[in-house]
Structure formats: C-alpha cells, structure tokens
N, CA, C and O atoms as a GROMACS GRO file, in nm:
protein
  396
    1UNK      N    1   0.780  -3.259   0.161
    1UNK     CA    2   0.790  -3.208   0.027
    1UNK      C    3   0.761  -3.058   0.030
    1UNK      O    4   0.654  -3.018   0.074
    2UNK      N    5   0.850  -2.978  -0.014
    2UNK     CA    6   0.808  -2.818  -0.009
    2UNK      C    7   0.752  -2.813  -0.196
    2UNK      O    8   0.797  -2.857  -0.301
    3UNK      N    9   0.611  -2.719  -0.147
    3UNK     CA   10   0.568  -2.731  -0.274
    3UNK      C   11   0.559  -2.579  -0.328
    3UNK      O   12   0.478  -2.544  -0.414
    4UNK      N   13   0.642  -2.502  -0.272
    4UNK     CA   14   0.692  -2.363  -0.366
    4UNK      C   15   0.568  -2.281  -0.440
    4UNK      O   16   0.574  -2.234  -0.554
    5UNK      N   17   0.424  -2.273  -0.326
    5UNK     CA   18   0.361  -2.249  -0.351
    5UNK      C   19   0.337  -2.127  -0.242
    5UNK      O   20   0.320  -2.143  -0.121
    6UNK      N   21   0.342  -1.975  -0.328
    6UNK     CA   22   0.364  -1.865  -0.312
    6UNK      C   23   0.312  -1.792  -0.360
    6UNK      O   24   0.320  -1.786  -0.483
    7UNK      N   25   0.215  -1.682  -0.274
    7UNK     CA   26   0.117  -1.538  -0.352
    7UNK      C   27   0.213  -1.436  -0.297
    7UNK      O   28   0.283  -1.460  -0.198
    8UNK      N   29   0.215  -1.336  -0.353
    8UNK     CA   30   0.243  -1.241  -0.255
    8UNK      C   31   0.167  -1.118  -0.297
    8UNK      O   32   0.196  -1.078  -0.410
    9UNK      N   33   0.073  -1.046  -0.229
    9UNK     CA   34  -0.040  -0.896  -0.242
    9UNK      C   35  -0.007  -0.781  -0.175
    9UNK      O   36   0.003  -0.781  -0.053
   10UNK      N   37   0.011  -0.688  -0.240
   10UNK     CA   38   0.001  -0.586  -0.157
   10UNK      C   39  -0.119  -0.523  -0.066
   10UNK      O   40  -0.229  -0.502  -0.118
   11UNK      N   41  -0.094  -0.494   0.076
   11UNK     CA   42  -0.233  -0.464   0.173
   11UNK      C   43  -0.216  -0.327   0.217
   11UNK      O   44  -0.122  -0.249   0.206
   12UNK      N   45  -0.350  -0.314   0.280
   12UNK     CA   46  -0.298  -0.150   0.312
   12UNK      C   47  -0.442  -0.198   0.435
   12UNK      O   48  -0.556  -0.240   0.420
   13UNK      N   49  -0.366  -0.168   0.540
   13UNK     CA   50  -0.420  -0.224   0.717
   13UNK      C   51  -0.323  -0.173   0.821
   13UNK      O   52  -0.220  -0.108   0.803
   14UNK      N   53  -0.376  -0.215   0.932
   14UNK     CA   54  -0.281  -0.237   1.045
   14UNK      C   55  -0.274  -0.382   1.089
   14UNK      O   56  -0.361  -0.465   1.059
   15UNK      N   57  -0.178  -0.406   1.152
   15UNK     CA   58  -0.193  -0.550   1.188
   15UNK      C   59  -0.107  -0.570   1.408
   15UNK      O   60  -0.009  -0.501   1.436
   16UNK      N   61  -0.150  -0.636   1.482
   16UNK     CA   62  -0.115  -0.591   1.596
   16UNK      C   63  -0.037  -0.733   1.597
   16UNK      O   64  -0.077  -0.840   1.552
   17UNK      N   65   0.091  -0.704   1.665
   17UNK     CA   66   0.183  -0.798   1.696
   17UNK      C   67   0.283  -0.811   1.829
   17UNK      O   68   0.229  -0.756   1.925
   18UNK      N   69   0.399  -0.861   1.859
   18UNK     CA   70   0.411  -0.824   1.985
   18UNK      C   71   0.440  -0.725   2.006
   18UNK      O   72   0.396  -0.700   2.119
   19UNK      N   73   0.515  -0.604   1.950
   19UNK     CA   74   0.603  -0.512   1.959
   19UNK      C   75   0.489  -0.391   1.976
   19UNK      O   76   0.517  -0.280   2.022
   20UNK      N   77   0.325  -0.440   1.922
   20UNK     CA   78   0.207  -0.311   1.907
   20UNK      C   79   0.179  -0.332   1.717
   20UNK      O   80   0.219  -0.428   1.651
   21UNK      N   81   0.120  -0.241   1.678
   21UNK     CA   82   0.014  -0.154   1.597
   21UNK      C   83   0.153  -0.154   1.486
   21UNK      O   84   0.253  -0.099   1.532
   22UNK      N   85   0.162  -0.204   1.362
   22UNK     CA   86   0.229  -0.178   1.244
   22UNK      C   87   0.166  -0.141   1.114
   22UNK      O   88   0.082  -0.224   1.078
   23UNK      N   89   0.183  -0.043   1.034
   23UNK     CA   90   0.126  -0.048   0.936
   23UNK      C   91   0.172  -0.191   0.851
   23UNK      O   92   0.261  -0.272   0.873
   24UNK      N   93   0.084  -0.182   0.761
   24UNK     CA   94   0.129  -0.333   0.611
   24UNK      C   95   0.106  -0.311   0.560
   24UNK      O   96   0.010  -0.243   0.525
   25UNK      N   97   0.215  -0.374   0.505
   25UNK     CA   98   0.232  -0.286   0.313
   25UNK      C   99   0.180  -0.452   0.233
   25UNK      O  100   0.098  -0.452   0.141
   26UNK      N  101   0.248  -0.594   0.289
   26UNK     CA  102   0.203  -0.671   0.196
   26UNK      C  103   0.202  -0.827   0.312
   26UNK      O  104   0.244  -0.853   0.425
   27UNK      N  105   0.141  -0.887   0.222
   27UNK     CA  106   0.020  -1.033   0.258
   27UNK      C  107   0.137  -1.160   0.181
   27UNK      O  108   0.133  -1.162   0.058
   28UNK      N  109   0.215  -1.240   0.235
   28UNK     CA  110   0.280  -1.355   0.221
   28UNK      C  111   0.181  -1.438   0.227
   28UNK      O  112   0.119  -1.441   0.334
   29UNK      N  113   0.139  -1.525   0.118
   29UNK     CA  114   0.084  -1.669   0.168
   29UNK      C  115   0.112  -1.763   0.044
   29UNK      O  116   0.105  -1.759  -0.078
   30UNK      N  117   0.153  -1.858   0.157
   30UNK     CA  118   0.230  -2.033   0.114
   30UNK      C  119   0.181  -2.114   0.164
   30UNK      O  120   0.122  -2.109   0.272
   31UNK      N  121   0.201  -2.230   0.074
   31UNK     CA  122   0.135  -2.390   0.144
   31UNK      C  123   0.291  -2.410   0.143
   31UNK      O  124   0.380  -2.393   0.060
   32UNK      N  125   0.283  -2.466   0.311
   32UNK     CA  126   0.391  -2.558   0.306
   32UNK      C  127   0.424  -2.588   0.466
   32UNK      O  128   0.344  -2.567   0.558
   33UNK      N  129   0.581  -2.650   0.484
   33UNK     CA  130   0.564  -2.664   0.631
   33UNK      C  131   0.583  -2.594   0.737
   33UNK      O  132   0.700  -2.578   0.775
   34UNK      N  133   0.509  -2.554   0.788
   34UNK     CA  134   0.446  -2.473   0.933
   34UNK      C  135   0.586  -2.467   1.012
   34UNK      O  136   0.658  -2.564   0.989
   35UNK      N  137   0.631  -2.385   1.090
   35UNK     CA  138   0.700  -2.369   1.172
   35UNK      C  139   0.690  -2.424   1.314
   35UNK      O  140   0.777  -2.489   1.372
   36UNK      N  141   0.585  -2.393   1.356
   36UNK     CA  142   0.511  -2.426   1.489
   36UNK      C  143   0.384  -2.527   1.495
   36UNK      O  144   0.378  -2.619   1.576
   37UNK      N  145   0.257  -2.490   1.373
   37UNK     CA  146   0.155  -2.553   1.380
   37UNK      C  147   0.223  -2.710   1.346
   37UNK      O  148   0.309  -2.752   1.270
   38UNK      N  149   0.140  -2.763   1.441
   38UNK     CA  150   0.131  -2.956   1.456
   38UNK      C  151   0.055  -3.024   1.301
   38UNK      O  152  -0.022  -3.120   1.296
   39UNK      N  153   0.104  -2.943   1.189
   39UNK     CA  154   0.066  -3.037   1.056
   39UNK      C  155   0.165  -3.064   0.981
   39UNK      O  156   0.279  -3.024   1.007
   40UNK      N  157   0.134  -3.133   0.881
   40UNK     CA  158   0.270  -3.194   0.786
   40UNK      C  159   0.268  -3.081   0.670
   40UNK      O  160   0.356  -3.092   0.584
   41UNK      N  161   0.198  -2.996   0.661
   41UNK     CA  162   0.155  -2.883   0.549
   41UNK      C  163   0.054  -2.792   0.635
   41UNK      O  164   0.000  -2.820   0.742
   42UNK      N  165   0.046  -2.674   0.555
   42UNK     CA  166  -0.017  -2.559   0.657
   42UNK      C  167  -0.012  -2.472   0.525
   42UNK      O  168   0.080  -2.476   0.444
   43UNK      N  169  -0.148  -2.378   0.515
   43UNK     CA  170  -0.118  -2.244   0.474
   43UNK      C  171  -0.072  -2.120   0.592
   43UNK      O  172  -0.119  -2.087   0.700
   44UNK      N  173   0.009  -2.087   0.536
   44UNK     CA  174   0.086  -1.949   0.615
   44UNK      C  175   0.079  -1.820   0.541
   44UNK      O  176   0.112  -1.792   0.426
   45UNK      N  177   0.026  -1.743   0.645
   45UNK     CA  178   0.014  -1.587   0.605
   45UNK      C  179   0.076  -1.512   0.704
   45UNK      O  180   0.044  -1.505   0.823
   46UNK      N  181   0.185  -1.447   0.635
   46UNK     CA  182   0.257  -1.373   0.697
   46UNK      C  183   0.208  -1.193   0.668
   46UNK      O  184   0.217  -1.166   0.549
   47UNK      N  185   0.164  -1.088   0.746
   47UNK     CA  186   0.135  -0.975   0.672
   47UNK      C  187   0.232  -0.864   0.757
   47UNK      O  188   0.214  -0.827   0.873
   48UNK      N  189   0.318  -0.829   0.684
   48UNK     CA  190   0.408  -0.749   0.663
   48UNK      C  191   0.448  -0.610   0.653
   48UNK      O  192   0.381  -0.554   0.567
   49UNK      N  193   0.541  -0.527   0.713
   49UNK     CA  194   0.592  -0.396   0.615
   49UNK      C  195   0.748  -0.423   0.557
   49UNK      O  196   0.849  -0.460   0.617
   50UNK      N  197   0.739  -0.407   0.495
   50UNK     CA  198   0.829  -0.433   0.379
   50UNK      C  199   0.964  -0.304   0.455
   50UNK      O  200   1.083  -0.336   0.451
   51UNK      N  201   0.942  -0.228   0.490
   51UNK     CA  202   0.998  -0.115   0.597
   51UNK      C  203   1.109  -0.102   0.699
   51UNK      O  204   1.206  -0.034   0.732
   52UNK      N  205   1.012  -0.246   0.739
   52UNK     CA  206   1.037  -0.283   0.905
   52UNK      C  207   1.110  -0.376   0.940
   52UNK      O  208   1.091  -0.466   0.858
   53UNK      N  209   1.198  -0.413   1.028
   53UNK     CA  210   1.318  -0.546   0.988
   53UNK      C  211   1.222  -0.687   1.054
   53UNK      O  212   1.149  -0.681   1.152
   54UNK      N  213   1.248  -0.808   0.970
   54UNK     CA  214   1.151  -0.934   0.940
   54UNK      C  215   1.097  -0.987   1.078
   54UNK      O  216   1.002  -1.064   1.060
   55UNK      N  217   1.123  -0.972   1.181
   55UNK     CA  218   1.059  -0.996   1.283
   55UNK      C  219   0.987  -0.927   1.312
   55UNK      O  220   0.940  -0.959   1.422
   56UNK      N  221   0.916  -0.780   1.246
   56UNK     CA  222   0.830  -0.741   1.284
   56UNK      C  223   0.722  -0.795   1.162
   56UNK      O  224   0.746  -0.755   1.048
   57UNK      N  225   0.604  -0.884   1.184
   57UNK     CA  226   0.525  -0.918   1.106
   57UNK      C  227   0.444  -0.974   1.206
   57UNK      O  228   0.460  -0.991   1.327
   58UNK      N  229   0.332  -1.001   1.111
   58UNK     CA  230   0.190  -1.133   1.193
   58UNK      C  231   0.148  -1.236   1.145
   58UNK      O  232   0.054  -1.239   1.066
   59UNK      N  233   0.209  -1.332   1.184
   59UNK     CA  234   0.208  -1.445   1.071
   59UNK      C  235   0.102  -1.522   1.117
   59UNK      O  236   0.037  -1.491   1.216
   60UNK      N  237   0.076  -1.650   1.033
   60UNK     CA  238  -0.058  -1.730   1.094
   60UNK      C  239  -0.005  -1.858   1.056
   60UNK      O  240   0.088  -1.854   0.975
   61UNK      N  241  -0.037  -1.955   1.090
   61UNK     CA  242   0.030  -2.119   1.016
   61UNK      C  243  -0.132  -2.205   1.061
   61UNK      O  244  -0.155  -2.228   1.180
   62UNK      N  245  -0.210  -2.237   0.977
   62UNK     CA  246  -0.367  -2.260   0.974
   62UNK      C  247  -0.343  -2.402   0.881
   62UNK      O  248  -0.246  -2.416   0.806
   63UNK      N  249  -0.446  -2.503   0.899
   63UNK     CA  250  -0.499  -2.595   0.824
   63UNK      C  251  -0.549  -2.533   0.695
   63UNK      O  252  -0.597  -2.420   0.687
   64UNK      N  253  -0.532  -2.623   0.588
   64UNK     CA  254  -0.598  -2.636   0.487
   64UNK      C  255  -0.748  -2.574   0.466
   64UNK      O  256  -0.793  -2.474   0.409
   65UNK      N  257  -0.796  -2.669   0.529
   65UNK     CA  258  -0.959  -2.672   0.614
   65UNK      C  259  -0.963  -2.533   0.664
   65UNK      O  260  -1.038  -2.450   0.612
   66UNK      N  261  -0.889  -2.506   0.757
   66UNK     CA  262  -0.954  -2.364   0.831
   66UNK      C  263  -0.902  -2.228   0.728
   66UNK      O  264  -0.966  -2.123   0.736
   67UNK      N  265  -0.810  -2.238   0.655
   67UNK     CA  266  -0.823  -2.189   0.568
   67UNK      C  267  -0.886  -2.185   0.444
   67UNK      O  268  -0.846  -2.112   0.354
   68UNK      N  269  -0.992  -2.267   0.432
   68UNK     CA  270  -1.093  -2.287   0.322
   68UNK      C  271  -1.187  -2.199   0.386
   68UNK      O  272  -1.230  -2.102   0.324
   69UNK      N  273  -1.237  -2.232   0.548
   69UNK     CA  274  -1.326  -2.169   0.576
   69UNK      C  275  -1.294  -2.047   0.581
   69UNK      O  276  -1.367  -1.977   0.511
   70UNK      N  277  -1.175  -1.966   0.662
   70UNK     CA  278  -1.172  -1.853   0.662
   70UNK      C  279  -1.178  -1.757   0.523
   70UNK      O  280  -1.217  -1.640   0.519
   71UNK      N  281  -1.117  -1.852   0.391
   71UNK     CA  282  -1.143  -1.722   0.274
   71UNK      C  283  -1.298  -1.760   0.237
   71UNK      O  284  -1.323  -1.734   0.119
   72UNK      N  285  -1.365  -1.794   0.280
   72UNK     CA  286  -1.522  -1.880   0.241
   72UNK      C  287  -1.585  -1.726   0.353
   72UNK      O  288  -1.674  -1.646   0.323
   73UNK      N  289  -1.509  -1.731   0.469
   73UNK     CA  290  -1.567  -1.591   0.544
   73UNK      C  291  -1.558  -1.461   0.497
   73UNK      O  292  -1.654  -1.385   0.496
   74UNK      N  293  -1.386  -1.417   0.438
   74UNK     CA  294  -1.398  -1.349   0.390
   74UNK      C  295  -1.449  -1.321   0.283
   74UNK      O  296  -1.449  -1.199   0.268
   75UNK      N  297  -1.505  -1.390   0.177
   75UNK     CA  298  -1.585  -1.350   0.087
   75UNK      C  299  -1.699  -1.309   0.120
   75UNK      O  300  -1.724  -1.199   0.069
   76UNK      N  301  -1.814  -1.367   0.212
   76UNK     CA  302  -1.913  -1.352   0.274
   76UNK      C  303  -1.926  -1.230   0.315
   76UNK      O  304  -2.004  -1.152   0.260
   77UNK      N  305  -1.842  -1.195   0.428
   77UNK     CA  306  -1.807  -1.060   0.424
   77UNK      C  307  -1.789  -0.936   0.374
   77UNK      O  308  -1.853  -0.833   0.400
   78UNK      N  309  -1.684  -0.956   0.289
   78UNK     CA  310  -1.690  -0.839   0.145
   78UNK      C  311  -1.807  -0.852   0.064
   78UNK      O  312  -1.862  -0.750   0.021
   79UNK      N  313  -1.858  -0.982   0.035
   79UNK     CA  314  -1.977  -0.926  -0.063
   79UNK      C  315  -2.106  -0.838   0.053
   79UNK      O  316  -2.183  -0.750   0.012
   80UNK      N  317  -2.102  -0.884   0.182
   80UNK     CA  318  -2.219  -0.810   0.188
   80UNK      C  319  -2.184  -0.666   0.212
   80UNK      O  320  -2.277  -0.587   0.195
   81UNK      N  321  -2.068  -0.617   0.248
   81UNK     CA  322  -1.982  -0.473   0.277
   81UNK      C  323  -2.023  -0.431   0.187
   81UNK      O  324  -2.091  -0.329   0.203
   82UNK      N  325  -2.003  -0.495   0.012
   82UNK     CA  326  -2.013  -0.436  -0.115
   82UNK      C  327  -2.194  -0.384  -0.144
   82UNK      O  328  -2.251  -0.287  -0.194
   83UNK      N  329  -2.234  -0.507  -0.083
   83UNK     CA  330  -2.382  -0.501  -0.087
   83UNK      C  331  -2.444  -0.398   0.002
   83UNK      O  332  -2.566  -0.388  -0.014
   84UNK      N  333  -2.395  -0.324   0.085
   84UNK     CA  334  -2.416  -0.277   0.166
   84UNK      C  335  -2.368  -0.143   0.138
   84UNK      O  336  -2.382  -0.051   0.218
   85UNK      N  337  -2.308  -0.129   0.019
   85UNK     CA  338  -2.226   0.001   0.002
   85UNK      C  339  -2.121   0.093   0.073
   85UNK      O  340  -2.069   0.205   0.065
   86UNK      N  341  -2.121  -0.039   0.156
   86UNK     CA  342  -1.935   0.014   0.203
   86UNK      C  343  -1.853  -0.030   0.206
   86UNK      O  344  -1.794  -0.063   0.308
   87UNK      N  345  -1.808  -0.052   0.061
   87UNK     CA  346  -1.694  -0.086  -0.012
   87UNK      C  347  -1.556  -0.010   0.001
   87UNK      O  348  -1.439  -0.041   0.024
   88UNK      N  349  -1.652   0.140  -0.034
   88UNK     CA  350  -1.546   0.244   0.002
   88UNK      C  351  -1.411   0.260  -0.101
   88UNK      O  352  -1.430   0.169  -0.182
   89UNK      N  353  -1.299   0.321  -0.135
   89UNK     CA  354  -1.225   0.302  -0.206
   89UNK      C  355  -1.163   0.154  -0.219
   89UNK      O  356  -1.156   0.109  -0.333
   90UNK      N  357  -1.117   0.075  -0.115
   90UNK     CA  358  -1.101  -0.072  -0.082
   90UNK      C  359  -1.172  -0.107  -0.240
   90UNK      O  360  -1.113  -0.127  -0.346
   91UNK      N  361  -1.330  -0.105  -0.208
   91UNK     CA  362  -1.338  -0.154  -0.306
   91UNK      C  363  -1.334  -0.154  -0.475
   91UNK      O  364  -1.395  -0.231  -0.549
   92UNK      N  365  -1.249  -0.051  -0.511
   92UNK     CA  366  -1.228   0.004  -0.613
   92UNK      C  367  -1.058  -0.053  -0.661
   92UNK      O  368  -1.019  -0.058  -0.778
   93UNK      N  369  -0.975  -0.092  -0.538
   93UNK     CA  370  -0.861  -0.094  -0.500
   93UNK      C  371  -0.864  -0.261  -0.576
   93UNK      O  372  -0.948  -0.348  -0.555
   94UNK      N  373  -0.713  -0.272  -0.690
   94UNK     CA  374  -0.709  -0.421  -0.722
   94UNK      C  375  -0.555  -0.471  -0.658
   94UNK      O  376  -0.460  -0.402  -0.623
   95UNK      N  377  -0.569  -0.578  -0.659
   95UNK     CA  378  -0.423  -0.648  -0.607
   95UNK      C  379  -0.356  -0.694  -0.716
   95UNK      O  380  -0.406  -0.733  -0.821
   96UNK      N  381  -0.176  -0.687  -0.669
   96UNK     CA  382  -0.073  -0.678  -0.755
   96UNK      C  383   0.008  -0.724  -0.703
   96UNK      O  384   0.048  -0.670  -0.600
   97UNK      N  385   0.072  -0.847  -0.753
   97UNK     CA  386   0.128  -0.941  -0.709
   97UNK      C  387   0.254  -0.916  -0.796
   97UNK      O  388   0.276  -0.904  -0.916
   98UNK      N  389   0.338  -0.912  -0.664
   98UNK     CA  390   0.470  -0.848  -0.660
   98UNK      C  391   0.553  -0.981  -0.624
   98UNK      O  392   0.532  -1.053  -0.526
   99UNK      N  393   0.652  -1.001  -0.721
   99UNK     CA  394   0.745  -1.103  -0.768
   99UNK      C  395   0.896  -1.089  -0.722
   99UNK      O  396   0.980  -1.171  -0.758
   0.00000   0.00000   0.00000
C-alpha cells in the first residue's frame, strides 16, 4: 500500500555521498516502500540539491523504530545546543515546506 506520505524542508548543510561533499538545499521524507531496506514500509530521507541532477543525493531507507529513535536524538541534541547557546542563526532559522 503506498501511503503518499510526504514532508518536504528546506536544509542548509553538506551532506557526503559517492561522488564527495554536496551542498543541500532540501530534506525529502516519506513513509513508504524502501528501495533496498528488507521492510514492507520504511521512512526515507532523501537530502538533496535541488541544482544537481537526482543521483546526486543521500538518501536513507530506516525502520519506523529507528526513526523514532533517531528524531527522539535529534531533539535531545538541539535542545541542549539551544541550552547551551549554540543555536547560532540555525536557531533562529524556521522551515518551509515547499509543495
């Protein structure tokens, strides 16, 4: 069942892939079926330049589960960065989900 479940954010990073070092402009993520990973459903994050022709990206195809934990990390993370006062512009910076 594809369940047409789709964010899309703009990022501002580097991301390393085979080709080397790309800037990214934006963050793909979907539940649905995995390309490669061994599940019947997967969240996938693809992070991107919008620039660059589609094989250049870094995609991820993760469990449910390990994607619970990993945004459970990244929060952990950013709050203590924030707590810590190095937020930096980042944290001033909001996301805009581009359609």
């Amino acid at each position: 069942m594809c369940t047409s479940i789709l964010e899309i954010v703009q990022t501002d990073g580097m991301g390393k892939g085979g080709e080397g070092w790309i800037d990214l402009t934006h963050a793909v993520v979907s539940y649905d079926h995995p390309h490669h990973a061994l599940f019947d459903d997967a969240i996938t994050i693809d992070f991107v330049n919008r620039a660059l022709a589609p094989g250049s990206r870094i995609a991820l195809e993760i469990s449910l589960e390990a994607a619970k934990a990993l945004a459970g990390a990244l929060q952990r993370a950013i709050a203590q960065a924030d707590h810590a006062g190095r937020g930096g512009y980042a944290a001033t910076a909001t996301a805009t989900m581009v359609r």
